[in-house]
N, C-alpha and C positions, 0 to 999 in steps of 0.2 A: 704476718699475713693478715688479710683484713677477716674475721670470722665471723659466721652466723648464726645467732640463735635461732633453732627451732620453738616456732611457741604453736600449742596447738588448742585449740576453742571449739565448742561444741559446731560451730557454723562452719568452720573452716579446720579440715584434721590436721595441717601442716604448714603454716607460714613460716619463708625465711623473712627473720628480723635484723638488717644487716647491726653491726655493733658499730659504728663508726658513718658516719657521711661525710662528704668533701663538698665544699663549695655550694654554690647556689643559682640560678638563672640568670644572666647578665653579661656584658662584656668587661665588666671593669677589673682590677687585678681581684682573685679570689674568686670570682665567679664565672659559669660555664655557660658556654652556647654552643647547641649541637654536642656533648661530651659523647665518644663515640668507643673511645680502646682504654684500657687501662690494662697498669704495669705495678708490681711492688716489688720494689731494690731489696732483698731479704739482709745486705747489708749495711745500707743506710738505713734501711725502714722508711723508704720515704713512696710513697703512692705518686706516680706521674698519668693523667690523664690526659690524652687526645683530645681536640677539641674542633671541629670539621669548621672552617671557613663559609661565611655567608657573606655577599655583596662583596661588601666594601673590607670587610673582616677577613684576613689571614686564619686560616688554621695555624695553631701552636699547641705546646704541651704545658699541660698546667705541674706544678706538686705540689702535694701536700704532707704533711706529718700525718702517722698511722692515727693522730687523736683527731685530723678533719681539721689542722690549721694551717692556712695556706702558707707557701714558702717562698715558691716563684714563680714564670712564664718561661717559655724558651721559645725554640725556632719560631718566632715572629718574621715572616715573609723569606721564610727558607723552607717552608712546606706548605702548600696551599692545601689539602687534603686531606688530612694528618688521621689514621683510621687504625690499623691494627697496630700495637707495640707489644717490645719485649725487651726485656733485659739478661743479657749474658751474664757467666759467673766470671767474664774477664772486665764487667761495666761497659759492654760496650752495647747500645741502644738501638736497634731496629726499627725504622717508624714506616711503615706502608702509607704511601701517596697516589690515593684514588684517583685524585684530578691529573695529576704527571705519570702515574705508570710507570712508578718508579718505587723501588725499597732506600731507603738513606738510612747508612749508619754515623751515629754521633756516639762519643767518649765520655764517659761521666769520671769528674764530675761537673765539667763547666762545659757539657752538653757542645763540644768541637765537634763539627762536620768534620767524617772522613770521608767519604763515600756517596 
């Protein structure tokens, strides 16, 4: 699981300090534009984020390793919207599609469309 340190400061009683970040602004592999759902596989350990389509840009799902190093990209131009996700204890992936009005389930771990 991704965990948070509370740290707290005379100006602020409570800040969550996430332990881990993913990725960084941009389209290119590793990096996020619009990042919108996030999921952790509590048995891969691996973080998959949503990542909402602009223009010319397909929504896809990013991962990453729980240390914040990127892994891969998936549904490239099989989800245009790509917004809530979830992962089942059977691996199998739920991704909500804002633009299509649609739920899609894919099979991990080579992220097959079933549905």
């Amino acid at each position: 699981l991704i965990e948070m340190e509370i740290i707290s400061t005379p100006d602020y009683p409570a800040i969550f300090q996430p332990s881990v970040s993913v990725g960084k602004g941009g389209t290119a592999e590793g990096e996020l534009i619009w990042p919108l759902g996030v999921a952790v596989d509590e048995k891969s350990k691996l973080i998959y984020v949503t990542e909402r389509g602009c223009g010319y840009y397909t929504g896809n799902i990013s991962v990453f390793s729980v240390s914040g190093e990127y892994i891969d990209r998936f549904c490239e131009g099989k989800v245009n919207q790509p917004y809530g996700i979830i992962i089942s204890e059977d691996n199998d992936v739920f991704v909500s599609d804002t633009e299509s009005h649609c739920v899609y389930k894919f099979k991990l771990p080579k992220f097959q469309l079933v549905t």
